[in-house]
N, C-alpha and C positions, 0 to 999 in steps of 0.2 A: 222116718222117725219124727216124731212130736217134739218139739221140747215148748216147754211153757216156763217164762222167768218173767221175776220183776225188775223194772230198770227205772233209775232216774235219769231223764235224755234232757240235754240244752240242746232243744231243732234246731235251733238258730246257728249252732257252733257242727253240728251234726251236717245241717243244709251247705255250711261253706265246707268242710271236708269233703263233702261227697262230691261236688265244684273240682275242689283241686285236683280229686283223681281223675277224676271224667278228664279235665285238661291235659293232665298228666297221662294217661291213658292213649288219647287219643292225639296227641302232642304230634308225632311225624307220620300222621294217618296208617299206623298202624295199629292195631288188635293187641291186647296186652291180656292176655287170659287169668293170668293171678289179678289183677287190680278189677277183672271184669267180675271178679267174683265176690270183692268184697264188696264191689258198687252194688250189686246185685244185693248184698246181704242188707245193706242200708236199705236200697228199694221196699226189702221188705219190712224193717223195721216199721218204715214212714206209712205204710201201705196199713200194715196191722196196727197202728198207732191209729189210725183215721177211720179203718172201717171196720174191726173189731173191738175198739178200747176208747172210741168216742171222743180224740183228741182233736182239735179245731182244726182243718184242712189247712188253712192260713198260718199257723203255727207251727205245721210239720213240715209244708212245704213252701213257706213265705208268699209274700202277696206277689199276685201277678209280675207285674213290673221288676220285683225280687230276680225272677228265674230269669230273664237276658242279661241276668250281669254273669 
């Protein structure tokens, strides 16, 4: 199934959410399948944001140096 919607997104506040879960997620190296799904759901927000709807890379997934924190 398709779905197509309009959304106003803060990457920035979006990029540290999806941070925490990952943390949280993967906290006592285990597998968390409900939290893998909503990581997954962001994934594609950011992914469809950048390569279908032409939003700045940098913006949806912060500058390099950004991602090891």
């Amino acid at each position: 199934m398709r779905v197509i919607i309009s959304l106003d997104l803060d990457f920035e506040l979006l990029r540290k959410q999806k941070h925490e879960l990952m943390d949280h997620a993967w906290k006592e190296n285990s597998t968390n399948e409900l939290l893998e799904g909503i990581i997954s759901l962001i994934d594609a927000v950011q992914d469809q944001s950048v390569d279908s709807n032409g939003v700045d890379e940098e913006l949806v997934f912060g500058k390099p140096e950004e991602e090891a924190v």
